[in-house]
KEMIPA-991212 format. One record per residue: residue in one letter; x, y, z of N, C-alpha, C in turn. Coordinates in steps of 0.05 Angstrom, whole numbers, plus 32768, in hexadecimal, padded with zeros to 4 digits. Layout:
! residues N
AXYZXYZXYZ...
! end
This chain:
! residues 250
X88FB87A587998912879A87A6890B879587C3X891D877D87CC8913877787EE8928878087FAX892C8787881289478791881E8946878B8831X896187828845895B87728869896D8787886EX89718783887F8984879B88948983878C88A6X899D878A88B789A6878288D0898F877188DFX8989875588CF896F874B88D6897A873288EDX896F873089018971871C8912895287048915X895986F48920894186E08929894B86CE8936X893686D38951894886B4896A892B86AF8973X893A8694897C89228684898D892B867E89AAX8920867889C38925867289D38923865189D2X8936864889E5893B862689E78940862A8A06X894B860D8A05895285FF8A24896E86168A35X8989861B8A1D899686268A1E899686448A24X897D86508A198971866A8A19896E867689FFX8975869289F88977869B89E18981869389CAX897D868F89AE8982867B89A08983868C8980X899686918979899186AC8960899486948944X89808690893789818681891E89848697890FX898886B28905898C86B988F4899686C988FEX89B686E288FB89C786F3890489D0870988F3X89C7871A88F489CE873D88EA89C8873488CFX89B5873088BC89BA872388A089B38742888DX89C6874B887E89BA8764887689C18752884FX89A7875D884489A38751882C899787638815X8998876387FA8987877287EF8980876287D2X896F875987C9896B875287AD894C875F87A6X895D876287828950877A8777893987688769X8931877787598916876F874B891B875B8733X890D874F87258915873B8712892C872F8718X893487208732894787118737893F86F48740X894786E88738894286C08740896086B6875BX895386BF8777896386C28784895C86A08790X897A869387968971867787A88988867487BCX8976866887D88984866A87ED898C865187F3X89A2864887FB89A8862C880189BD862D8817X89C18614882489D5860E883C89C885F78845X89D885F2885989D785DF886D89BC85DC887DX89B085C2887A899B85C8888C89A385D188AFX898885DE88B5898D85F288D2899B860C88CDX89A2860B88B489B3862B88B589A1864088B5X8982864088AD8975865C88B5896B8663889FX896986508882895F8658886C8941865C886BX893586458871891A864488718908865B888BX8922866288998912867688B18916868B88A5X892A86958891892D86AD8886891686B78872X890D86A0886388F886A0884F88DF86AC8862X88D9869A887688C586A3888E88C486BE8895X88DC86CA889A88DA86E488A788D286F1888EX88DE86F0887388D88704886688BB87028858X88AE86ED8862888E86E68855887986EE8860X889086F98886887B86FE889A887486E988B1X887886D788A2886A86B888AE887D86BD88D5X889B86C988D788A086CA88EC88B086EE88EDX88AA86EF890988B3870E890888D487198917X88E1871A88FF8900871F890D88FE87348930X891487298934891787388953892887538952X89398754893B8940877489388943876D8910X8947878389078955879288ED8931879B88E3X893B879888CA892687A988B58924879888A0X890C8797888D8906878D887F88F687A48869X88FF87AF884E88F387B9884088ED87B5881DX88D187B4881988D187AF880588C187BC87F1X88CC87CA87DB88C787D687CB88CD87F787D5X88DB87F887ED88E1881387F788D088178814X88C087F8882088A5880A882B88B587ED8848X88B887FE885A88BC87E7886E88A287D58876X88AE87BF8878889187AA8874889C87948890X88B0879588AA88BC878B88B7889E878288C4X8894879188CD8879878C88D78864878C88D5X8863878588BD884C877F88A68840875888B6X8827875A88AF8817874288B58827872A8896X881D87178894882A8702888488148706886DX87FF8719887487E5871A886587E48739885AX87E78746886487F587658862880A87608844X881E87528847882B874B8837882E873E881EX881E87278823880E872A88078805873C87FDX87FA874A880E87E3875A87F087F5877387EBX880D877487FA8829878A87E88833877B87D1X8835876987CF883D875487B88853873D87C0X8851873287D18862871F87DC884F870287DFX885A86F887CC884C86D587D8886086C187EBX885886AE87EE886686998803885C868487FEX886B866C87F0885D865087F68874863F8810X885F86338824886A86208833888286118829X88908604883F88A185E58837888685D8883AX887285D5884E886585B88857884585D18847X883385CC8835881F85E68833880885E18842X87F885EB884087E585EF885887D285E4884DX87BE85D48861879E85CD884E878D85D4885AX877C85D78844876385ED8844874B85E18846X873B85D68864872985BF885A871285CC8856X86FF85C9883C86E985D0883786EB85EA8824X870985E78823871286038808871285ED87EFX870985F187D4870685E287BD872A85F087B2X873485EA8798874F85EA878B87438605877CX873086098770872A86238760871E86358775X871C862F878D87168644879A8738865287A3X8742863C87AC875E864E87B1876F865987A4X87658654878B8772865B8776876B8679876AX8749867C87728743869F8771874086AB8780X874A869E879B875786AF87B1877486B887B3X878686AD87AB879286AF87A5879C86C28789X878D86C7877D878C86DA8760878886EE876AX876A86EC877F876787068785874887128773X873A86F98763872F86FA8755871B86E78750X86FF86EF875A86F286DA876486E186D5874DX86EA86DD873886DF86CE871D86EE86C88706X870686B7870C871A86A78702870E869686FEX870A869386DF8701868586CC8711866386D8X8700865086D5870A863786D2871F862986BDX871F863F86AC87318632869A874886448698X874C865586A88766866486B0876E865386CCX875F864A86D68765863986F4876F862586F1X8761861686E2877385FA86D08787860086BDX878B861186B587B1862086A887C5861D86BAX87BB862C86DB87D2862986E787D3861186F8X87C1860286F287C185E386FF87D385D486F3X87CD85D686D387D685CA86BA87FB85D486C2X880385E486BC882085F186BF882885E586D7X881985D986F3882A85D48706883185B48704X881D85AF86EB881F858886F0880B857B86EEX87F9858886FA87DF8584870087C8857886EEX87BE856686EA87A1856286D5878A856C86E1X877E858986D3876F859F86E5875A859686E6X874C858686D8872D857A86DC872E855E86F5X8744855586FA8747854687148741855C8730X874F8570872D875A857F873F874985998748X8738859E873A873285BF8738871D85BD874FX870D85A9874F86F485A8876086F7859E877CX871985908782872085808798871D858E87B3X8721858F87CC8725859887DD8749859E87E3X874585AD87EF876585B187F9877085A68813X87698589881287728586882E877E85708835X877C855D884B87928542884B878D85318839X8773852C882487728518880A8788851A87FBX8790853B880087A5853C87E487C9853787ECX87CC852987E287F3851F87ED87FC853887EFX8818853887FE882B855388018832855687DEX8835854887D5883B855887BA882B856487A5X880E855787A787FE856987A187FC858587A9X87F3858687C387F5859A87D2880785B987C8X882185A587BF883185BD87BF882E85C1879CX882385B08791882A85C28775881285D28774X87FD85CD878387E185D7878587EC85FC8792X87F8860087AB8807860D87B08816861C87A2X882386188794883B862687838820862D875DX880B861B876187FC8628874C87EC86438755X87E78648877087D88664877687EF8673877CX8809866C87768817868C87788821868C875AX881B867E874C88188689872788008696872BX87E68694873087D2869A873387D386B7873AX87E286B9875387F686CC876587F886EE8752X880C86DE8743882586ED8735882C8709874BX883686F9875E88438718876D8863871E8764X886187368774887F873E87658896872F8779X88928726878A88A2871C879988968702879AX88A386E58794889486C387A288A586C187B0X88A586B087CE88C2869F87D988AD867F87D5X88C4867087D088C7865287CE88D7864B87DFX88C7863B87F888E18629880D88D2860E8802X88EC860687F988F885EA87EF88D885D987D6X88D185E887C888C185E887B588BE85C687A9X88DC85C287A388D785A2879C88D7859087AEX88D0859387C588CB857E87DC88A9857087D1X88AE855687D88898854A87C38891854487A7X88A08554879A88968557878388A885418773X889C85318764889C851B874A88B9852B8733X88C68510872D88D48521871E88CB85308705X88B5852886F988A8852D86E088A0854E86EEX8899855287028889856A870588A185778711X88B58578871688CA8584872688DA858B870DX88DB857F86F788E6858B86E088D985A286CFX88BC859A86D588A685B086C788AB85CB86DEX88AD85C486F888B485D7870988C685F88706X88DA85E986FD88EE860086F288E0860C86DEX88D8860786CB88CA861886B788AE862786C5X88A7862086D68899862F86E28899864E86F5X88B3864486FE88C68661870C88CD867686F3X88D8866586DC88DD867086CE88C7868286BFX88B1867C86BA8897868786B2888A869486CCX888F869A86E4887E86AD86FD88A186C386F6X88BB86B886F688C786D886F588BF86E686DBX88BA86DB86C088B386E3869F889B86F586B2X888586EA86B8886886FA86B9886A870786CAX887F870B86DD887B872586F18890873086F5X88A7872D86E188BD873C86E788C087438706X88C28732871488C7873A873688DA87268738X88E08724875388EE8713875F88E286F4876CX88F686DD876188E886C7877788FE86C4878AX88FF86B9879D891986AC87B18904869087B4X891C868587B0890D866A87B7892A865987C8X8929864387DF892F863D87FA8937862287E5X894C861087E2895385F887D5896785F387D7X896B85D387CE898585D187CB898785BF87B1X897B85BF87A0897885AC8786898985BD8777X899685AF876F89AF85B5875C899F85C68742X898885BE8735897C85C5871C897185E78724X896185E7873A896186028743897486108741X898D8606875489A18618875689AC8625873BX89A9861A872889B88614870C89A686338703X8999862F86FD8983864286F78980866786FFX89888661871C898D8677872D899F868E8722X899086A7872689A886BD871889C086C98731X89B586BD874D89CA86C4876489C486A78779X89D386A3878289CD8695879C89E1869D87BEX89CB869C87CD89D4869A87E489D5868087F3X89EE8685880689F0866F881489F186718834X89DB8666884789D88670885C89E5865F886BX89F6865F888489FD864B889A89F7865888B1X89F8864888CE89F0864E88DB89EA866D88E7X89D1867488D489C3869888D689D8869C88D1X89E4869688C089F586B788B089F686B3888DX89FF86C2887E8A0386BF88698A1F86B78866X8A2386A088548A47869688558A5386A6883BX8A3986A388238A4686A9880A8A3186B087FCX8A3986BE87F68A2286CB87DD8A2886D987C4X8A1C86D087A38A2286DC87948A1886D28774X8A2486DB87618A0F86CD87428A1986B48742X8A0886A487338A0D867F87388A2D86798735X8A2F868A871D8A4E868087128A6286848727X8A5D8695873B8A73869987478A6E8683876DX8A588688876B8A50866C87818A4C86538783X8A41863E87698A3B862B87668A52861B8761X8A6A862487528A88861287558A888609876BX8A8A861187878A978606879E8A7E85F987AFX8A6385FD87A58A4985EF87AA8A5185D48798X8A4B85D287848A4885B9876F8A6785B38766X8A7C85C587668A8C85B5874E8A8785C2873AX8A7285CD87298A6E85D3870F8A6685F78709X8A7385F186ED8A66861386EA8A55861A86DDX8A4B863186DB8A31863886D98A35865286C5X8A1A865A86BD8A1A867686AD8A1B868D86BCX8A1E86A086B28A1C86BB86C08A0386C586CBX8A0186CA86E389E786D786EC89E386F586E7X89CB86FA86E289B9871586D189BB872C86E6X89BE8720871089BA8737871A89C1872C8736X89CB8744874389DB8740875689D3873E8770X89DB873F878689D5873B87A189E8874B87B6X89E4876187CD89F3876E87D489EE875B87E9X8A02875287F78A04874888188A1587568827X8A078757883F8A1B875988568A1387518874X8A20873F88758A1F8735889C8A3A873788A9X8A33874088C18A3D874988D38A3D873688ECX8A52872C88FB8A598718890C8A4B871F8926X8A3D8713892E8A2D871F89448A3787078956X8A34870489758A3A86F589898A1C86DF898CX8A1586D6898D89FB86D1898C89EF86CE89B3X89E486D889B489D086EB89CF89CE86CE89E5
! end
């Protein structure tokens, strides 16, 4: 399970102190398909950040699996079991697709034809792809299913996804979902994934909804996605404790 506590994050601007994210106290448990949505600028994709490491909150707590990890490296963190794919992913020039792929395992003798499985599952035709470089040859949507194939590769107990189907083809954005669906099956952990595609949401066993750094609403689909979409939804498998607290912002 991940847990926030009274988590803040500001930036300084022209104005001065600048709090994108305010007292956010959160907890989701293990084998949950948690997704965050709101308004762009509300603090979703910086929330994903803080808890990946990628940025370091200015006050609360962050614990996961019982072990505070607030000040854990973004690399530290991984190897507790937490993955992170980008919105925009990163290229790797002079890294090959099967090299990042058994770096990412953790296993530097990942068979080629386990490498091209999780190529194959993201979209991918693995004998195009396996030998490529990782770098500006390949489009943003390559990139990211290439991405989202080393955290199957992964299998941590925790993935976050900010905005996963950005780029992605509809053919492969449909195969997508079955893919979340097969990383929570193989690792019984948690994903959170950062979106606003209706088909994700659909899927989701809780969703949150962030506005400017705070949490507005949070809870299982059925009871959040009516006043999101209009429509209803099935019952979600597992819950979400929130609580934020109205802070003045600094």
């Amino acid at each position: 399970m991940i847990s926030i506590k009274d988590l803040t994050y500001g930036v300084d601007d022209e104005q001065g102190k600048k709090d994108i994210l305010r007292n956010i106290s959160l907890e989701i448990p293990d084998d949950c398909f948690a997704v965050i949505t709101g308004p762009n600028g509300g603090g979703k994709s910086t929330l994903a950040k803080v808890l990946a490491g990628v940025l370091k909150p200015a006050s609360g707590t962050i614990t996961f699996d019982g072990v505070d990890i607030t000040d854990m490296s973004i690399t530290d963190r991984a190897r507790a079991g937490i993955s992170y794919a980008f919105q925009q992913p990163v290229k790797f020039k002079g890294i090959e697709v099967i090299d990042l792929l058994r770096l990412a395992a953790g296993d530097k003798t990942l068979s080629v034809g386990d490498a091209c499985t999780y190529l194959s599952e993201v979209g991918l035709c693995a004998r195009d792809y396996i030998n490529r470089e990782v770098d500006s040859s390949l489009s943003g949507g390559e990139l990211k299913r290439i991405e989202i194939a080393t955290v199957l590769a992964r299998a941590s107990k925790l993935a976050i996804f900010d905005e996963p189907e950005a780029g992605i083809d509809l053919w492969s954005f449909n195969n997508l979902i079955n893919v979340f669906r097969r990383i929570k099956e193989k690792t019984h952990g948690s994903i959170i994934i950062i979106s606003h595609q209706e088909r994700i949401l659909e899927i989701a066993d809780t969703v949150i909804v962030i506005e400017n750094g705070q949490i507005k609403k949070q809870g299982a689909r059925e009871d959040v996605l009516p006043s999101l979409l209009g429509t209803d939804s099935a019952v979600g498998e597992c819950s979400v404790k929130t609580q934020v607290r109205e802070t003045a912002a600094v």
